[in-house]
C-alpha positions as CSV (number, residue, x, y, z in Angstrom):
1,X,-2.8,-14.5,18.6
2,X,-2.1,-10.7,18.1
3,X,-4.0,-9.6,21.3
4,X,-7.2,-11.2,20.4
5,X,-9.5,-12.6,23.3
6,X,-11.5,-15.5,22.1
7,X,-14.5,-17.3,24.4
8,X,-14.3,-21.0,23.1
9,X,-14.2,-20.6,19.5
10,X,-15.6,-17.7,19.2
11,X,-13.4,-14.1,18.6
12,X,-13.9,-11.0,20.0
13,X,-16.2,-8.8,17.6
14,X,-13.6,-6.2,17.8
15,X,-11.2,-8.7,15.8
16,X,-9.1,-7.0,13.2
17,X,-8.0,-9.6,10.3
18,X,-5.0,-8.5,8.7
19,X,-4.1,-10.4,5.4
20,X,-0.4,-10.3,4.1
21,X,0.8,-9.6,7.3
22,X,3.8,-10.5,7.0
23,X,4.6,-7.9,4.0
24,X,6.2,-4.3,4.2
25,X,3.1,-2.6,5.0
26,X,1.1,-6.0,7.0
27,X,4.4,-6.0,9.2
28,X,3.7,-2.1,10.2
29,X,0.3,-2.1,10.5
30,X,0.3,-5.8,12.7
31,X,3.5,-3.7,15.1
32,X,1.0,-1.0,14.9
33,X,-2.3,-2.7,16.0
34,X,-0.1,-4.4,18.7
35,X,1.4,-1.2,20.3
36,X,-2.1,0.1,20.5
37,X,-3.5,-3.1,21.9
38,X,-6.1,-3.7,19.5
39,X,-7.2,-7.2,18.9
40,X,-6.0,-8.5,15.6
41,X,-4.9,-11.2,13.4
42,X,-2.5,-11.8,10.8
43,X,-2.2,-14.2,8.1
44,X,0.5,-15.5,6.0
45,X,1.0,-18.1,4.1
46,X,3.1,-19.8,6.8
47,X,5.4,-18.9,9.5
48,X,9.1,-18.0,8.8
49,X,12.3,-17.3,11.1
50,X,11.9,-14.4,12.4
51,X,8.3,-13.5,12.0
52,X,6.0,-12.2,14.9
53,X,4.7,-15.3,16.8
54,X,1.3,-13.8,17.2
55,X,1.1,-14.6,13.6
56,X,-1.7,-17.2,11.9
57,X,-0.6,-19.4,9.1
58,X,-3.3,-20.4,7.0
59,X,-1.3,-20.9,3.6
60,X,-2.2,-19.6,0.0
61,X,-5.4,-17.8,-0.1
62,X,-6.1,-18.6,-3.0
63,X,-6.3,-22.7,-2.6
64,X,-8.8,-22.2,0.3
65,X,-12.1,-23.3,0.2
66,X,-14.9,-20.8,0.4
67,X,-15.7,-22.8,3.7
68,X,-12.0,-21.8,4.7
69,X,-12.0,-18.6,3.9
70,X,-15.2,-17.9,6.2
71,X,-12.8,-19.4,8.9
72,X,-10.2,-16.9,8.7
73,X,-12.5,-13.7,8.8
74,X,-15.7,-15.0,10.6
75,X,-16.2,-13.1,13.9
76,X,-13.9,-10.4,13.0
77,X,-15.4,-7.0,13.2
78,X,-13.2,-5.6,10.1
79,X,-10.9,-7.5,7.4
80,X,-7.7,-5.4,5.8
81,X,-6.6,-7.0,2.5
82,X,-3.7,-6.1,1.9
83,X,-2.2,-9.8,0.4
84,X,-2.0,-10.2,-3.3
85,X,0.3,-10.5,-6.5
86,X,2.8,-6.9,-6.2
87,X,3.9,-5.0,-9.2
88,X,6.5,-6.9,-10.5
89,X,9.3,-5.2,-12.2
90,X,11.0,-8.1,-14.3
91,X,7.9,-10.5,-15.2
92,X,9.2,-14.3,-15.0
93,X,5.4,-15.3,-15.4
94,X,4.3,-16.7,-18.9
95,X,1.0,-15.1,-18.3
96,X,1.2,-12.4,-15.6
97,X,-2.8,-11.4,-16.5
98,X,-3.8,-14.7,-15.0
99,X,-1.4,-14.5,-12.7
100,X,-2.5,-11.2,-11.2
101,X,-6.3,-12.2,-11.9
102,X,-5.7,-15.3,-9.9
103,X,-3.8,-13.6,-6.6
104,X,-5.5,-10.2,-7.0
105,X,-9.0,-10.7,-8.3
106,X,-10.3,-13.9,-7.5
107,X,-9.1,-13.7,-3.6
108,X,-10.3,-10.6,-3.2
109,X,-14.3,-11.7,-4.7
110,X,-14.3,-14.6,-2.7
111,X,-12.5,-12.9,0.5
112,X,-15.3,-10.4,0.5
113,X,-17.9,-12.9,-0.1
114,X,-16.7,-14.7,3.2
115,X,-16.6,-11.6,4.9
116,X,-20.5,-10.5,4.4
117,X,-21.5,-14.0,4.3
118,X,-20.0,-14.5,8.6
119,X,-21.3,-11.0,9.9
120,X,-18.1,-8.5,9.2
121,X,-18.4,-4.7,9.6
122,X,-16.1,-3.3,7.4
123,X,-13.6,-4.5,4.5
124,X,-10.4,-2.4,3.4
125,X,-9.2,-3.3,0.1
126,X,-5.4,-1.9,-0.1
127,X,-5.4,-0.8,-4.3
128,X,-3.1,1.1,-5.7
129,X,-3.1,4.5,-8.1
130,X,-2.0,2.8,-10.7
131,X,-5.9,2.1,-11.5
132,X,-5.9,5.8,-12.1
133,X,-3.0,6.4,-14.9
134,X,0.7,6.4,-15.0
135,X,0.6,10.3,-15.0
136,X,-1.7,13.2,-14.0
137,X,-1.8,16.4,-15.9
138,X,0.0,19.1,-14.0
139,X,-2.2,21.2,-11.2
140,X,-5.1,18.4,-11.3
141,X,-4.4,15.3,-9.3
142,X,-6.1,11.8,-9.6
143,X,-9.8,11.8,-8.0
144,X,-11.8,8.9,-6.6
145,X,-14.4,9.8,-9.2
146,X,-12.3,9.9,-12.1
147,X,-12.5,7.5,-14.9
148,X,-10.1,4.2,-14.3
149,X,-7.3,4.4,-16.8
150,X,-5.3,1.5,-15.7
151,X,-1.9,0.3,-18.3
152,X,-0.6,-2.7,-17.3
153,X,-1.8,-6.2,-16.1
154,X,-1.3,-5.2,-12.4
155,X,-3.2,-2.6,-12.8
156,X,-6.0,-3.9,-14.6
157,X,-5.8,-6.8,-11.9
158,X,-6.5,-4.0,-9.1
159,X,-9.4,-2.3,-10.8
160,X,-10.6,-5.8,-11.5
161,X,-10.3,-6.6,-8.0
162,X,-12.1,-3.5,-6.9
163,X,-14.9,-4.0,-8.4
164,X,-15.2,-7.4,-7.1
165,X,-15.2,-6.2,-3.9
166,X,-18.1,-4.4,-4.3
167,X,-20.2,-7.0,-6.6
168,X,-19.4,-9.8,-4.1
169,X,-21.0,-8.4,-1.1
170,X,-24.1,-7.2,-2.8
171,X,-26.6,-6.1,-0.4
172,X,-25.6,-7.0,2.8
173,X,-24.7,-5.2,5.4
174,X,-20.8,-4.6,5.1
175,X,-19.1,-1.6,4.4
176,X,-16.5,-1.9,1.5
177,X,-13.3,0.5,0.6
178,X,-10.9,0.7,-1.8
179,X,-7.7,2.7,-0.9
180,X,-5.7,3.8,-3.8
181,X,-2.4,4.1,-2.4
182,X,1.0,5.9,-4.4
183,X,4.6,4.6,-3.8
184,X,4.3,3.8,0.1
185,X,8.4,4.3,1.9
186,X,9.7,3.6,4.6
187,X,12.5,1.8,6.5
188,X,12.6,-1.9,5.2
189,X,10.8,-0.6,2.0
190,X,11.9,-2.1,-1.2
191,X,11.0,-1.7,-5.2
192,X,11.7,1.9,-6.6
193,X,12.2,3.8,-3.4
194,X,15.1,1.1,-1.8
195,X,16.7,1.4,-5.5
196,X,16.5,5.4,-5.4
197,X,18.0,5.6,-2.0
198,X,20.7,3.1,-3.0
199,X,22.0,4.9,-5.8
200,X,21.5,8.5,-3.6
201,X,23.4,6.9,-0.9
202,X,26.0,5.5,-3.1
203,X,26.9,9.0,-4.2
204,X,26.1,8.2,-7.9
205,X,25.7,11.4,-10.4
206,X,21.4,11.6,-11.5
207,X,20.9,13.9,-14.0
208,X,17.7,14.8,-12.3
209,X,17.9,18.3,-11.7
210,X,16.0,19.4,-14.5
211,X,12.8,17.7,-13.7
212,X,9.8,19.6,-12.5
213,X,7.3,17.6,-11.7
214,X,5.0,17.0,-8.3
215,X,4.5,13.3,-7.2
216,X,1.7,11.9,-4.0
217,X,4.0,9.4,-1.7
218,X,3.2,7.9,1.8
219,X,5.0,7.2,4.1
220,X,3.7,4.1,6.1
221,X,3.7,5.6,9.2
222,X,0.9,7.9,7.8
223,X,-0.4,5.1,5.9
224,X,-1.3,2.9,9.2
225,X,-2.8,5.7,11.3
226,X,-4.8,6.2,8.3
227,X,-5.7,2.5,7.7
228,X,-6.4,2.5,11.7
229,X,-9.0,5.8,11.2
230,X,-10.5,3.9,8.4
231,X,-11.2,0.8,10.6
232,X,-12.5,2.8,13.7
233,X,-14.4,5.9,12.5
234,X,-17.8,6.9,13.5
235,X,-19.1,6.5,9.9
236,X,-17.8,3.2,8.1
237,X,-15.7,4.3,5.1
238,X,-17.3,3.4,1.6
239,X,-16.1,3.6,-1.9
240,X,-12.7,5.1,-3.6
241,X,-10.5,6.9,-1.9
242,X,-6.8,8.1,-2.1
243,X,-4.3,8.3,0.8
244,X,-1.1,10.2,0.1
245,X,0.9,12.5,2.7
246,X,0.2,16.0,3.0
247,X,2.6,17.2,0.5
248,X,4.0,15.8,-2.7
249,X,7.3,16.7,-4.0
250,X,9.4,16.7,-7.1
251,X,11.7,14.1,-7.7
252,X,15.1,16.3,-7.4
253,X,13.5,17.5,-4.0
254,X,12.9,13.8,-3.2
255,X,16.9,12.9,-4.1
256,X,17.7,15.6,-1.6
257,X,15.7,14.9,1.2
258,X,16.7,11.1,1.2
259,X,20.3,12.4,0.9
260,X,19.9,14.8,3.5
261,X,18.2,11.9,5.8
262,X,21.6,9.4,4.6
263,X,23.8,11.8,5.5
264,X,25.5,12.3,1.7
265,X,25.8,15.1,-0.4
266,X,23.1,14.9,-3.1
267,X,24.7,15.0,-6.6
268,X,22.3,15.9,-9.0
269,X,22.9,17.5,-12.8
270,X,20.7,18.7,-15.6
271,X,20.2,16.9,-18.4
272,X,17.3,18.0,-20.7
273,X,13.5,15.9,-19.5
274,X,13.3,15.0,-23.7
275,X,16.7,13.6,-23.7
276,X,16.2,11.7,-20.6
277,X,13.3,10.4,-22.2
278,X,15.3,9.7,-25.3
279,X,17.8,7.7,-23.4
280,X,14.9,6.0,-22.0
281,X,13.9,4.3,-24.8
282,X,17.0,3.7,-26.2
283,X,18.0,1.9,-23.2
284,X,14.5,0.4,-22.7
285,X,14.0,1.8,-19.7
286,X,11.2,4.3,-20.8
287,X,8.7,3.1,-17.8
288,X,12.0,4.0,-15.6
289,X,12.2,7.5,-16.9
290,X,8.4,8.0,-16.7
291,X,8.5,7.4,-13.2
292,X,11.1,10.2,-12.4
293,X,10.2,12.9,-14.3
294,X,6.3,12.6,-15.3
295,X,3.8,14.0,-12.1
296,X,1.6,11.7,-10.3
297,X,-0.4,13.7,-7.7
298,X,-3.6,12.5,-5.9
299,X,-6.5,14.0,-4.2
300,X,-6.7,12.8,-1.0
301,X,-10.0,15.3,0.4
302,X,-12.7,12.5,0.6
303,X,-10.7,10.1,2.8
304,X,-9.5,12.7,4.9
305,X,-13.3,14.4,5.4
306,X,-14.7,10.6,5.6
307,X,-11.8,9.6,8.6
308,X,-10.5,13.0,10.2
309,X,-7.6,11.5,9.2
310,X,-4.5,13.7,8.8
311,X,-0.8,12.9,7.7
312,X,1.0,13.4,10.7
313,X,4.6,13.1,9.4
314,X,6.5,15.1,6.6
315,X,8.7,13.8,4.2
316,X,11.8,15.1,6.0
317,X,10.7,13.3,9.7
318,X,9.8,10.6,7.7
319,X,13.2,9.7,6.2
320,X,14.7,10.6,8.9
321,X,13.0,7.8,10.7
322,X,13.4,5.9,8.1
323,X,17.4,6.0,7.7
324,X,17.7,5.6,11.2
325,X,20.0,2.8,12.0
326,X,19.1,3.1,15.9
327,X,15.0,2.6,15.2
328,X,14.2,-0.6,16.4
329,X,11.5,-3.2,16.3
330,X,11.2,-3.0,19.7
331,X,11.6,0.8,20.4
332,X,9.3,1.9,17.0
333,X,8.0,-1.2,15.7
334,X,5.3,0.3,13.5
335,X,7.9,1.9,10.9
């Protein structure tokens, strides 16, 4: 299973356990690990058509036993977590708090707790900027030491989960992060960014051009060269960090990039930021609106001293590579 070597039962201390693997960013960052030959595993909750066949099923994480749970990570060297509950858009959930608490917080605690109970190194919690705020004020992005301001229940949930991770391994020897990540793109990407480049590439009118604002995005090619320098620098990373790509952008240069990478003409038109906010709300689609025209910026300076780490790819090359209908699995398989 994904490269690992195993003598009897026992894994290689270089093990990499990948959970969600089988999610937009697992499936990179397993395609990733493989290229580069480095020993790993990924869960999911079982194995689909399709799916890598270096993959480990081990079902829902969140009915395993503790005793199970110390199966799936012991004698790895480092644990990615990047499974949970998503932001959902349209909640079908009566109660999405316990829902996110449940898939979110509680795996997390008791994944950690299996992790520092069976020897693990390090432990890479994937978060999300959300904990932050909605909005940073303009020329002062999100820091790691900034206060939480969290709005909604996923949000809460990954602040929640956060702090977990740290409380559940106590003193003991592992090294815990939490990556606060923005909106990560690429190709196969879904949520907000597929829905933006489906309207640009339809050739739909966005009265967008107005906006002037500055928003952090990854692309996940950066994000899994950044997730491997987390897992294999000198110095184990610890605490809050933010990973972004070099530059952010506003959101009509964003419409024009994407519709320079699809090949279309951009068609953007002003139309007053208050009136698009009015429409917003009259529409109920403030929280839409937000998203496009507030600024959401992050500093990224303490993961990038901590790792060496640099964003290798700009926005441009990245969507580029990401509307390419001739990239592969099998020729790029990481993104």
């Amino acid at each position: 299973m994904g490269g690992e070597t195993r003598v009897g039962n026992e894994r290689d201390q270089r093990l990499i356990v990948v959970t969600g693997a089988s999610g937009f960013i697992g499936t990179a960052l397993c395609a990733h690990l493989r290229a580069r030959k480095l020993p790993f595993i990924g869960t999911v909750r079982q194995m689909t058509k399709g799916m890598a066949s270096d993959l480990e099923p081990v079902g829902d994480l969140a009915q395993l036993s503790d005793a199970a749970l110390e199966d799936v990570v012991g004698g790895a060297d480092a644990v990615v977590h990047l499974a949970g509950r998503a932001h959902v858009m349209v909640e079908a959930d009566r109660n999405p708090a316990r829902a996110y608490a449940e898939a979110n917080v509680d795996v997390t605690r008791r994944l950690a707790s299996a992790a520092a109970n069976t020897g693990v190194k390090r432990f890479v919690l994937a978060s999300s900027v959300k904990v932050s705020g909605e909005r940073s004020d303009a020329g002062r992005p999100f820091r790691p030491d900034d206060a939480p301001n969290p709005q909604d229940a996923y949000a809460r949930s990954k602040l929640a989960a956060e702090q977990a991770m740290f409380d559940a391994v106590g003193e003991s020897n592992i090294v815990v992060a939490a990556l606060r990540l923005p909106l990560v793109y690429g190709r196969n990407a879904r949520g907000n960014f597929a829905r933006l480049v489906q309207l640009v590439a339809s050739g739909r009118r966005l009265p967008l051009a107005s906006i002037r604002n500055r928003r952090s995005l990854l692309y996940v090619g950066n994000l899994i060269e950044a997730l491997e320098a987390a897992l294999v620098s000198p110095t184990p990373l610890a605490g809050v960090h933010f990973v972004a790509d070099a530059e952010s952008v506003s959101t009509p240069d964003l419409v024009r990039a994407i519709a320079h990478a699809w090949k279309v003409k951009p068609r953007l038109f002003a139309m007053p930021v208050p009136l698009l906010r009015v429409t917003g709300l009259l529409t109920g689609r403030s929280g839409v609106v937000a998203r496009l025209t507030d600024s959401l910026e992050v500093d990224t300076s303490s993961f990038r001293a901590a790792t060496r780490w640099t964003p290798r790819w700009p926005l441009d090359a990245a969507l580029l590579r990401a509307a390419s209908p001739h990239r592969t699995a099998a020729s790029d398989p990481a993104f």
